[in-house]
C-alpha positions as CSV (number, residue, x, y, z in Angstrom):
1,X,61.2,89.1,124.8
2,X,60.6,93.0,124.5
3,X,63.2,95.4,126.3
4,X,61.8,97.7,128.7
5,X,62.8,101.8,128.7
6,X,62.0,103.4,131.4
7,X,60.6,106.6,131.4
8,X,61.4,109.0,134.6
9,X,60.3,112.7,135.1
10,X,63.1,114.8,137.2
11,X,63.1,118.7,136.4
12,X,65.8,119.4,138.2
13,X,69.2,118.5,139.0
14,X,68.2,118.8,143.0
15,X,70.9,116.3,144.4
16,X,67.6,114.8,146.6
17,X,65.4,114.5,143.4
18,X,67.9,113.3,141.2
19,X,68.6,110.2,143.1
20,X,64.8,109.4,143.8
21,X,64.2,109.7,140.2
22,X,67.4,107.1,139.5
23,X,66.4,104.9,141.8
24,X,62.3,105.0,140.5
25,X,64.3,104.4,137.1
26,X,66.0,101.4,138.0
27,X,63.7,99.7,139.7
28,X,61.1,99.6,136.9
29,X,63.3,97.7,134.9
30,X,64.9,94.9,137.5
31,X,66.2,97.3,140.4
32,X,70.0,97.5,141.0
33,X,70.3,93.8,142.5
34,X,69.8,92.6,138.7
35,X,72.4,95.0,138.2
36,X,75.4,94.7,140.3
37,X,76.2,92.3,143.1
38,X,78.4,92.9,146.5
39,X,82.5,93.0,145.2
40,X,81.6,93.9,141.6
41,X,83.9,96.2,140.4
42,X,81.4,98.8,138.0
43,X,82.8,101.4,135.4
44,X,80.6,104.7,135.2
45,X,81.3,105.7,131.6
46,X,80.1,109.3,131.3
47,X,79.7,111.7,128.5
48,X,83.0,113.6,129.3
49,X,83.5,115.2,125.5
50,X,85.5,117.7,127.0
51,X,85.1,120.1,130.2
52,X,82.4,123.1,130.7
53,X,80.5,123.6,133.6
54,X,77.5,121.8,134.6
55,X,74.9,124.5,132.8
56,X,76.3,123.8,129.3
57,X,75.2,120.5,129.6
58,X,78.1,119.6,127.4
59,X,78.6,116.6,129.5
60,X,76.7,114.1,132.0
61,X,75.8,116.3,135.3
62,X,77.5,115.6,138.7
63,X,74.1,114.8,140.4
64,X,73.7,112.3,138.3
65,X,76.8,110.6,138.4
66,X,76.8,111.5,142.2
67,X,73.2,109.2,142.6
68,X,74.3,106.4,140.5
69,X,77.8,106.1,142.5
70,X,75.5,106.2,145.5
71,X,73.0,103.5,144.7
72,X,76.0,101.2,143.5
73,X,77.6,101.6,146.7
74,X,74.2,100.9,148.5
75,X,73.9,97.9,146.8
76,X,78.0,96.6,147.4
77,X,79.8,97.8,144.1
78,X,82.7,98.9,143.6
79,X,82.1,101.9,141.2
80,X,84.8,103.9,139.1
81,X,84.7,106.6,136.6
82,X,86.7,105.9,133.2
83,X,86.5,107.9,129.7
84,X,88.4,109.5,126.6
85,X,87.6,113.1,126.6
86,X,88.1,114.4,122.8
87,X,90.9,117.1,124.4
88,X,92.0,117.3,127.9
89,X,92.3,114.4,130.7
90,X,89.4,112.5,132.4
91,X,90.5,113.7,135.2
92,X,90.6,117.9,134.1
93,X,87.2,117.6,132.5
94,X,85.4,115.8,135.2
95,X,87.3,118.7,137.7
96,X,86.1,121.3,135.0
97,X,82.4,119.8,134.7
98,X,81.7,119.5,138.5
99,X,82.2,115.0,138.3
100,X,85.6,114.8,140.8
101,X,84.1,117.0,143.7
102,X,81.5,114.3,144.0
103,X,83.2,111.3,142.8
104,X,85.9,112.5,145.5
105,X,83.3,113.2,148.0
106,X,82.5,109.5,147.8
107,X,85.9,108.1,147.1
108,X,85.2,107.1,143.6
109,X,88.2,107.0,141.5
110,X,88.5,108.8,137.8
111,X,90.7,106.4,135.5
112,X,92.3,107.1,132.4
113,X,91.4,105.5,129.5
114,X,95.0,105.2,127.5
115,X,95.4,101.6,127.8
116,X,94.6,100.0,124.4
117,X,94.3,96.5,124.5
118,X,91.7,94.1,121.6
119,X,89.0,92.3,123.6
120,X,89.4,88.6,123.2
121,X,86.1,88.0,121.3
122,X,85.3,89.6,118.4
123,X,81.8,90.3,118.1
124,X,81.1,92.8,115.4
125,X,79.5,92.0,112.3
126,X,81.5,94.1,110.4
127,X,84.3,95.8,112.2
128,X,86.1,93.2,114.0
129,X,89.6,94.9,115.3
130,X,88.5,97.4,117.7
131,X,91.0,98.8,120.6
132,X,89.1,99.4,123.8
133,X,90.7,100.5,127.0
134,X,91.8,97.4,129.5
135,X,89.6,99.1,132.5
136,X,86.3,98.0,130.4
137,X,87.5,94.8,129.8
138,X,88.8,94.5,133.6
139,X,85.3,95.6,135.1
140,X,82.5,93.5,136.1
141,X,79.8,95.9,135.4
142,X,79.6,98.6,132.7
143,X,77.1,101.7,133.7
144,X,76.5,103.8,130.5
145,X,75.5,107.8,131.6
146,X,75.0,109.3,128.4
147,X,73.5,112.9,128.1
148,X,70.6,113.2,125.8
149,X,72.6,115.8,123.1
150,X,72.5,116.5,119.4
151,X,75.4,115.1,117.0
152,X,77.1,116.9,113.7
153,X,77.1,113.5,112.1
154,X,75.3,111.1,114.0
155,X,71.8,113.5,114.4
156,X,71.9,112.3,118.2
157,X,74.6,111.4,120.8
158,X,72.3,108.9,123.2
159,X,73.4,105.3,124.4
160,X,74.6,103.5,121.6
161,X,77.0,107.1,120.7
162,X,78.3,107.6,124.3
163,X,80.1,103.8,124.3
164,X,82.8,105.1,121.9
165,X,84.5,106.8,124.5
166,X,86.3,103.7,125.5
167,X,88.3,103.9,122.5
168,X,91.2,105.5,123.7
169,X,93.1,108.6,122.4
170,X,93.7,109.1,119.2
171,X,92.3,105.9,118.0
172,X,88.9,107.5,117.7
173,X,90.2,109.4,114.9
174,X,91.5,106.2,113.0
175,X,88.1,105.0,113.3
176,X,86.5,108.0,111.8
177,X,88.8,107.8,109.0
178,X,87.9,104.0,108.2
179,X,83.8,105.4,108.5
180,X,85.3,108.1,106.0
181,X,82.3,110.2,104.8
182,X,79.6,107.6,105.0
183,X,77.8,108.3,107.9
184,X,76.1,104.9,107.4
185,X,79.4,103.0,107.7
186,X,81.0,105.0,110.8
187,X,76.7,104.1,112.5
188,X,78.3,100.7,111.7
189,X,81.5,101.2,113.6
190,X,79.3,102.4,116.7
191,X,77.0,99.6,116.6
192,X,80.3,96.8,116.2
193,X,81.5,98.4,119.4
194,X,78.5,98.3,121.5
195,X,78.0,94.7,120.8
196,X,81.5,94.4,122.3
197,X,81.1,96.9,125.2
198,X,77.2,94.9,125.4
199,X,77.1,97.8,128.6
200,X,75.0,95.9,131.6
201,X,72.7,99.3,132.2
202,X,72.5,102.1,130.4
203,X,70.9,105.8,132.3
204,X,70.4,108.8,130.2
205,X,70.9,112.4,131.9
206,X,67.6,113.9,129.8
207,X,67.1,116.3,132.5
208,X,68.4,119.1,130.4
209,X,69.8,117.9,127.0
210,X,70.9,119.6,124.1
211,X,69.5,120.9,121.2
212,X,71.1,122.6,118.1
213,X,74.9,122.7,117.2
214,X,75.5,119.8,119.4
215,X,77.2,118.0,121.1
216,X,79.8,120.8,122.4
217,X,78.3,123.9,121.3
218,X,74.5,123.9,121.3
219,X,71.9,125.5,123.4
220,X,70.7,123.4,126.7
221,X,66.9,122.7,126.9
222,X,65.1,121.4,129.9
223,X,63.7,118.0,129.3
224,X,62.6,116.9,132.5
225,X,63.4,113.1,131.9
226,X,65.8,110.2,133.1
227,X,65.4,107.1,131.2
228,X,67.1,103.5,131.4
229,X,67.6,100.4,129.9
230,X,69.7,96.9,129.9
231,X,70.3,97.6,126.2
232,X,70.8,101.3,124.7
233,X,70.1,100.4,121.1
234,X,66.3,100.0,123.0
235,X,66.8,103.3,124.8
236,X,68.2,105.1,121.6
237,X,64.3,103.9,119.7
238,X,62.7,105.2,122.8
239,X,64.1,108.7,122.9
240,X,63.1,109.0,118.8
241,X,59.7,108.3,119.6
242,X,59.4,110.9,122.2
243,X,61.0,113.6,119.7
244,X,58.4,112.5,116.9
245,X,61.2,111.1,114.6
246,X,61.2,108.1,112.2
247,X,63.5,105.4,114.6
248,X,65.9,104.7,111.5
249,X,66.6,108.7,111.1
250,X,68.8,108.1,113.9
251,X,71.7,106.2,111.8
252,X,73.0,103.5,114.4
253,X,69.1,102.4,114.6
254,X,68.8,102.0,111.4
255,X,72.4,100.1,111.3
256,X,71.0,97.6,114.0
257,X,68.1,97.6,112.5
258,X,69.2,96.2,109.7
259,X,71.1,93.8,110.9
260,X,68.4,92.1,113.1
261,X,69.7,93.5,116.6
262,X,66.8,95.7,118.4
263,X,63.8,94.1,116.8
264,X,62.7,91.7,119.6
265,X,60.2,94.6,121.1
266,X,60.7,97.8,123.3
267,X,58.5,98.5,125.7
268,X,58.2,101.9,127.6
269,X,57.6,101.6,131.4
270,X,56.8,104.5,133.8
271,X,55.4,107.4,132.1
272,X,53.8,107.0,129.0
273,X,55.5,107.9,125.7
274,X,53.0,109.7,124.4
275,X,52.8,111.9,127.5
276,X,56.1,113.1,127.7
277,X,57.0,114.0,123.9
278,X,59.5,116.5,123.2
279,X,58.1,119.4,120.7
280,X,60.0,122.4,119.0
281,X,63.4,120.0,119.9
282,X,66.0,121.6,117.3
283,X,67.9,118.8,115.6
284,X,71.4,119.8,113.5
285,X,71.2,120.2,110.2
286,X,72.4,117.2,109.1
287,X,71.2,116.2,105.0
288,X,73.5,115.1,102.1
289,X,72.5,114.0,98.9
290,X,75.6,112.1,97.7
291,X,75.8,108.9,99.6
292,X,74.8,106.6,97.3
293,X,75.6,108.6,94.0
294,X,78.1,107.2,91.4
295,X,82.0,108.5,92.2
296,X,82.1,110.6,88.8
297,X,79.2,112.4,90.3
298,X,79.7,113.0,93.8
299,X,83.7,114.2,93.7
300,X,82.8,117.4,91.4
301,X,79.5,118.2,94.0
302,X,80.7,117.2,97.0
303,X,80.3,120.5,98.6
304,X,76.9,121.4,96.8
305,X,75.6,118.1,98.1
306,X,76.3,118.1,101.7
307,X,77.2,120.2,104.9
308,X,80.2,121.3,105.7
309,X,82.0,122.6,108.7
310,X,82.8,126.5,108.7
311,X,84.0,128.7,110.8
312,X,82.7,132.3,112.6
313,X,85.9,133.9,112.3
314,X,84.8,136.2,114.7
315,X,84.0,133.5,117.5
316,X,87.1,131.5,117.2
317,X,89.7,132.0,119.8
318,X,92.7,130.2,117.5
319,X,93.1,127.4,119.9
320,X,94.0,125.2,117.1
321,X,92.0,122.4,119.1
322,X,90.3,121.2,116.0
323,X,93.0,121.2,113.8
324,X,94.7,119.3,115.9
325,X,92.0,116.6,116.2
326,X,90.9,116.7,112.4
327,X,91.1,112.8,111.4
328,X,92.3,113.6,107.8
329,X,94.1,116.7,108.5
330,X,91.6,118.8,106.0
331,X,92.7,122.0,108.7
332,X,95.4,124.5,108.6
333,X,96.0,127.1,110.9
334,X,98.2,129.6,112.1
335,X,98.0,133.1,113.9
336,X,95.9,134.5,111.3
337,X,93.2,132.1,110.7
338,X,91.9,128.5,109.9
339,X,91.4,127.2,106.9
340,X,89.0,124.2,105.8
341,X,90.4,121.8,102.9
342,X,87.0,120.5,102.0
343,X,88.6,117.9,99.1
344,X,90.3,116.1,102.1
345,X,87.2,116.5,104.7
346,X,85.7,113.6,105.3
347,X,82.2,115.1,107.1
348,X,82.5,113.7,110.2
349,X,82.6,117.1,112.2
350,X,85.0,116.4,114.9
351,X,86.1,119.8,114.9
352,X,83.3,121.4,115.5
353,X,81.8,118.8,118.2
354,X,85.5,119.4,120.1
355,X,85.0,123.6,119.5
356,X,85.4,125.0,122.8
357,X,84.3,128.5,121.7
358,X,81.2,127.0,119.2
359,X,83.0,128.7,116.6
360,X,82.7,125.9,114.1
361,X,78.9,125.6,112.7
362,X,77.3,123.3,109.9
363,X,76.1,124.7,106.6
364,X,74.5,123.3,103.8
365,X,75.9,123.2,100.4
366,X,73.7,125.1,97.5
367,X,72.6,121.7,95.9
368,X,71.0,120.9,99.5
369,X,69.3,124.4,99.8
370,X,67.8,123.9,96.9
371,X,66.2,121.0,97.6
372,X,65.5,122.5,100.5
373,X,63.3,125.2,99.6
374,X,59.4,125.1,100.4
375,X,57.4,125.5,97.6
């Protein structure tokens, strides 16, 4: 049985409009009642990557989270706010990005996602060992609220993306080690975990998104769209098609794909697809060339063949924030300067998606302009 997506226009983050449009995109797919049911304790897993204010739209906006904490109260839930920002607390990035005012407001509690424990089934295909935090595995309801953002690695951060937030800490980084600098393989980590998360509802904040060097540092854009689904592999397809992309050019589609998960049938309800594309929608620069060459090949070209992180000296602020985060320690610092050790660095651009300053950008190796070029 085909999935529905549905498709919402809201051009503003009015807190009136916001929750009309939520509601309008519930309802189209099963209204709350399928959803949640009186007593049911229901985790709000934002994008809280770290904290900027609402306008950077570096993270899921308070109205949002405000109407979806509203209509699960409405309806009897219990709702609570749980993520692992990349630096900083949940709770000092969802003060920082304008979530604890109203999650306060409506006495919704922030939790912190530092306790690791291994869900008792293992359902991924290939990854099978994951550490997710005990408050997913303790609530009766799990409400993705992505925001519709570019990704260094991934091309997009949309449903499927948002769930690996519930890996706490520094785990995250183990994980992108054991992707290493197959993009395809860390798609494969993401997809493993949201067959184990298997969130109940998934609403994307596309009401301004972001375009660019994303997911920390590029420029908003006003989309004008909330969309939602029961399964966020369905709602990641969806959101392709309205940007005029192939589906598998996002990598965890083409993962699932793969595998057989997703190809039962989506189905947008609401507005029409066709109606609402996105055009001039900047997308990161993203190509390699060396996935699939032979070893002897790909050490000595690494850097020709792919992007690579590097740094606008005269942007960064020395925070050391990414070299502290860098999975395989490919960053040195000190009062001077950074430096990138591009043997060790693995591609999967963790410092510049925690940049606070969007002093880390993504360039293309010579091999890659070349093929670049038009004719």
């Amino acid at each position: 049985m085909a999935v529905q997506v549905s498709i919402v226009k809201c051009s503003t983050y009015d807190e009136n409009e916001v929750l009309k449009a939520l509601r309008r995109s519930i309802d189209l797919i099963g209204g709350v009642d399928s959803f949640v049911k009186r007593g049911n304790r229901v985790l709000l897993k934002p994008n809280l990557l770290y904290g900027k204010s609402p306008e950077k739209a570096v993270t899921t906006h308070p109205a949002v989270v405000k109407g979806v904490i509203q209509i699960i109260q409405e309806a009897g839930g219990i709702p609570f706010i749980g993520d692992s920002p990349g630096i900083e607390s949940a709770k000092r990035v969802t003060e920082k990005a304008g979530i604890k005012a109203v999650a306060d407001s409506l006495g919704c509690p922030i939790v912190e996602f530092n306790r690791p424990v291994s869900p008792p089934e293992r359902k991924g295909k290939v990854f099978k060992s994951f550490e997710i935090d005990q408050s997913v595995l303790e609530a009766d309801v799990i409400i993705n609220l992505p925001k519709w953002k570019t990704h260094a690695q991934m091309l997009l951060t949309l449903g499927v993306k948002n769930l690996f937030g519930c890996v706490p800490g520094t785990r995250k980084a183990l994980w992108h080690l054991k992707g290493g600098e197959d993009a395809k393989l860390f798609a494969q980590v993401l997809v493993d975990l949201y067959q184990v998360i298997q969130p109940s509802l998934t609403i994307l904040d596309g009401i301004v998104g972001m375009e660019g060097n994303g997911p920390g540092s590029g420029d908003p854009i006003p989309l004008g769209l909330i969309l939602a689904s029961r399964d966020p592999l369905c709602l990641d397809q969806i959101v392709c098609d309205l940007l005029g992309i192939s589906r598998n050019s996002l990598m965890t589609n083409r993962v699932a794909l793969e595998q057989g998960l997703g190809r039962n049938g989506v189905v947008a309800v609401g507005e029409k697809p066709e109606d609402v594309k996105i055009t001039d929608f900047k997308l990161p620069n993203l190509q390699r060339l060396d996935w699939y060459l032979p070893g002897f090949v790909k050490k000595p070209f690494k850097n020709a063949l792919s992007s690579k992180p590097v740094i606008q000296k005269e942007v960064c602020q020395l925070c050391h924030q990414c070299v502290e985060i860098c999975p395989p320690k490919a960053l040195k610092g000190d009062k001077k300067g950074l430096e990138f050790d591009y043997g060790k660095c693995i591609r999967c651009f963790c410092c510049q998606e925690i940049c606070p300053e969007g002093a880390i950008t993504i360039q293309q190796g010579w091999g890659l302009k070349l093929v670049s070029r038009k004719p």
